[in-house]
C-alpha positions, -999 to +999 in steps of 0.1 A: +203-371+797+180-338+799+212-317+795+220-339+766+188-339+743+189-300+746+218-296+736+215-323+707+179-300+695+202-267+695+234-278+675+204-299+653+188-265+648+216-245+642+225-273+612+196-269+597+196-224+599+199-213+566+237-199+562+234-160+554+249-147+523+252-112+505+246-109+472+277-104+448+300-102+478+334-105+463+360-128+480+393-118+464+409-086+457+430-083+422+454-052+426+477-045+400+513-040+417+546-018+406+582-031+422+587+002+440+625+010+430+619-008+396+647-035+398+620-065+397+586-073+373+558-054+379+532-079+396+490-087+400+486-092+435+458-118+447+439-111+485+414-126+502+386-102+509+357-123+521+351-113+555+336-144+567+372-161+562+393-162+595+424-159+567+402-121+558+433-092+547+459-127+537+478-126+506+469-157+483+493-151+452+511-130+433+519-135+393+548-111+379+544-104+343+582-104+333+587-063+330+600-039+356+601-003+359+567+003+337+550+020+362+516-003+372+493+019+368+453+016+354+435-016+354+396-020+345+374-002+374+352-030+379+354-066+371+345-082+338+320-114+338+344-130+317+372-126+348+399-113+327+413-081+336+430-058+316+461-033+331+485-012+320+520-002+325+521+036+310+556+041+309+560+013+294+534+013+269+520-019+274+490-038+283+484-065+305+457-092+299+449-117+328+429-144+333+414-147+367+392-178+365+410-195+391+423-168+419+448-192+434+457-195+399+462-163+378+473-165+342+489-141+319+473-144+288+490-121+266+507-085+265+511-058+236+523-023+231+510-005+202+477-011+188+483-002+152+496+037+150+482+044+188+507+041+215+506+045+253+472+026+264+458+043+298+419+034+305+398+009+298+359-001+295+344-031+285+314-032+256+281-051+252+299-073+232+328-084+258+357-063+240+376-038+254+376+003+242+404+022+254+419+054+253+455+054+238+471+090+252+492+092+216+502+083+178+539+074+179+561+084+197+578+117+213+542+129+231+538+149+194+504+136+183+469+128+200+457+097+199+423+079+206+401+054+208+405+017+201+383-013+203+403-048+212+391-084+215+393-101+255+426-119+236+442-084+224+433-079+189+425-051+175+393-044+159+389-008+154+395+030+163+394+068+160+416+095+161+408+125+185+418+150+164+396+182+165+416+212+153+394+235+151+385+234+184+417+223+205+453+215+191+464+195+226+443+163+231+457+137+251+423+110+260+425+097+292+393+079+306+359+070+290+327+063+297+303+043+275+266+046+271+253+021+246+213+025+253+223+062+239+250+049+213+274+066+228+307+074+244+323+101+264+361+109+267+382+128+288+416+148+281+447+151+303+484+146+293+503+117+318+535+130+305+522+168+318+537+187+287+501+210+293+474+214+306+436+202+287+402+217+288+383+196+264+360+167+264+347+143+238+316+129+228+308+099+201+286+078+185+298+042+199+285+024+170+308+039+141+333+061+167+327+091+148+333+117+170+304+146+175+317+171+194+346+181+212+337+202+240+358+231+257+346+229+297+345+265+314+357+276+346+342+270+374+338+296+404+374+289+418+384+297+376+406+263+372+381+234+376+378+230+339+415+217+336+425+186+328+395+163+328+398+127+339+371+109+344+334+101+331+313+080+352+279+071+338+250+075+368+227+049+380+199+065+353+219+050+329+221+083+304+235+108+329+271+114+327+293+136+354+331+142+348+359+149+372+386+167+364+422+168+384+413+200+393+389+194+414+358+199+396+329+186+387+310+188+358+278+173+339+270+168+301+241+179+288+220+167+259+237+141+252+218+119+230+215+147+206+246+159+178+252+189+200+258+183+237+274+209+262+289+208+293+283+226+328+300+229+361+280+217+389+306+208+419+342+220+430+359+199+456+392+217+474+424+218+455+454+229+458+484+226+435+501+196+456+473+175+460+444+167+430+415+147+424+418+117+419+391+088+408+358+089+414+330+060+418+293+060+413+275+038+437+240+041+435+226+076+439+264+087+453+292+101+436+327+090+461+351+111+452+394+108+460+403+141+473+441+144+474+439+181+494+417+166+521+432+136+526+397+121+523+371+103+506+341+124+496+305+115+494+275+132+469+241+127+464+239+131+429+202+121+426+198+159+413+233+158+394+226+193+390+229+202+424+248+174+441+253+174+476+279+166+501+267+136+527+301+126+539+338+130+541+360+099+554+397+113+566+425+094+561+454+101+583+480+130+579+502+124+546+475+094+530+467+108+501+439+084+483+443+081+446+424+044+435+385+035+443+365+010+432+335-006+444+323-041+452+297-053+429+272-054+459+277-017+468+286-025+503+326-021+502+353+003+485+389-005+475+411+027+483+444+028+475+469+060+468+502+080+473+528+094+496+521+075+533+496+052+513+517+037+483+524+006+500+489+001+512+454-009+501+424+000+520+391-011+526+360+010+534+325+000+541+297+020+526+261+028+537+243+026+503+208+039+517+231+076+532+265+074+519+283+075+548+316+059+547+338+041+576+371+018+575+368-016+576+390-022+610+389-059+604+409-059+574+441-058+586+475-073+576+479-107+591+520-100+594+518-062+611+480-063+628+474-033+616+444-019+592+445-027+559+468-046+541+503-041+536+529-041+503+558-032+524+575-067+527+603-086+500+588-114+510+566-123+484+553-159+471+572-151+436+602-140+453+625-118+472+618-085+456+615-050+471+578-037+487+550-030+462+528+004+454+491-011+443+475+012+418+446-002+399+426-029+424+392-046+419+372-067+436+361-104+426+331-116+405+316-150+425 
């Protein structure tokens, strides 16, 4: 009867302990999915990510959107409250809108092409106010004309823009990411052509309240002498006002004076390059700049708490051939999304992150529930909408709770 009052106290006690949980841990991953050969729809791809759930790594869903061979490409970098999610398919010219109240359940709420005059949608931020501003790479079509910024409601419609013309400083202007800084009133946009017809130099900074543009500014060199080519993309610090650009050539740079009508830029990192493998996208996560680095194979770590001077704390290699592309971080800090190219198109990635040194590990225990192995795993046809052919995950964020 001893034996049995003991053991009544402990499972009476371990009732009453206060479950454990971590603050805006995300339990599903959303990761925007192309039909590898193009024959079926391109498709958002639903996972569980909680790591308390013994189903951790499973596929939930999948919702194709009805168009194939568009190339899946962008979504938002991190999660709107409003769980909708915006996506593009750039060859296709079109944008994605999804609702993602209901993970088990995702919705397609609408999809559009050209927004007005602008044509070829590639990035995307949200605004105080809930809408969208993205960069649209053109006007028309034929690659002939820059294009620019436009604002659009969470249900597609458009609300305003601005053309990126500036030809007195640069003729070939093709925006490709953005950053927005509304304690400042403004907005900072990169340049670099998907389509590849050149190479960019230029970056671009506004006033987010009437997107007039204030300056377009012409990066220089950096030591190596090609870091200033096409730059991608802007990532506002944790200061809130400090604003550090990567380009696809590997560097780094920071803008300078910003709040005032006549900012500058200046290089302050290069990562290693070569002309097979680039830079990819970056993440800010607290004091640390993570940065996709195509030549390493790796993920790479700054402290940027001086983002003059930033730092290199840690580099994560990924096997031989895995060239990371995608990151994006979990709302808490505590985990990043990878996905990427050659022996890493048909994969997505999890990496755990120590926010107080920026050290970086795989998460082993994400694995695919079909192979066992780490991470999980687009290579199948068997997929809950269908028989189609493997997927190649591009854009991926985590959940809001």
């Amino acid at each position: 009867m001893k034996i049995f009052a003991i053991i009544l106290a402990l499972l009476f006690q371990i009732s009453c302990e206060k479950v454990e949980t971590i603050e805006n841990s995300s339990s599903y991953i959303f990761a925007w999915t192309k039909d590898e050969n193009g024959w079926d729809s391109e498709f958002l791809t639903v996972i569980n990510a909680n790591p308390g759930d013994k189903d951790y790594g499973s596929l939930i869903k999948t919702l194709p959107v009805g168009y194939n061979n568009i190339n899946a490409h962008h979504s938002e970098h991190r999660f709107h409250s409003s769980k909708h999610l915006f996506t593009n398919g750039f060859s296709g010219g079109r944008t994605f809108i999804f609702n993602l109240e209901d993970p088990y359940n995702p919705q397609l709420i609408t999809n559009f092409t050209n927004m007005q005059k602008y044509t070829y949608p590639h990035s995307f931020e949200r605004l105080p106010n809930g809408n969208v501003l993205a960069t649209f790479q053109t006007i028309g079509e034929g690659n002939k004309k820059e294009g620019g910024l436009v604002e659009i409601t969470s249900k597609g419609d458009y609300v305003r823009s601005a053309i990126s013309s500036d030809p007195d400083v640069e003729d070939f202007i093709r925006p490709y990411s953005l950053a927005i800084l509304p304690d400042l009133d403004r907005v900072v946009s990169t340049s670099a052509d998907m389509k590849e017809a050149d190479l960019s130099r230029v970056v671009q900074v506004w006033r987010l309240s009437d997107l007039s543009l204030i300056k377009t500014i012409s990066l220089d060199p950096g030591p190596r002498g090609n870091e200033h080519y096409d730059p991608a993309e802007p990532r506002v610090l944790s200061d809130g006002k400090t604003v550090l650009i990567s380009t696809f050539f590997c560097g780094l740079y920071q803008i300078i004076d910003l709040e005032t009508i006549d900012p500058s830029a200046e290089w302050v990192y290069s990562f290693a390059f070569n002309d097979k493998y680039d830079c990819a996208i970056p993440a800010v996560n607290g004091d640390y700049w993570i940065q996709a680095v195509g030549s390493k194979t790796s993920l790479v770590s700054l402290d940027v708490s001086d983002p003059s001077k930033p730092v290199k704390v840690d580099e994560l290699k990924f096997k031989k051939g895995e060239w990371p592309h995608w990151i994006a971080v979990e709302p808490n800090g505590q985990r990043i999304i990878v996905t990427g190219n050659n022996r890493l198109k048909n994969k997505l990635m999890i990496v755990d992150f120590n926010s107080e040194t920026g050290e970086m590990s795989f998460d082993k225990n994400f694995k695919d529930k079909r192979t066992g192995e780490m991470g999980f795993s687009f290579d199948r046809f068997d997929w809950p909408h269908g028989n189609t052919d493997s997927g190649v995950p591009h854009g991926s964020v985590f959940s809001i709770e």
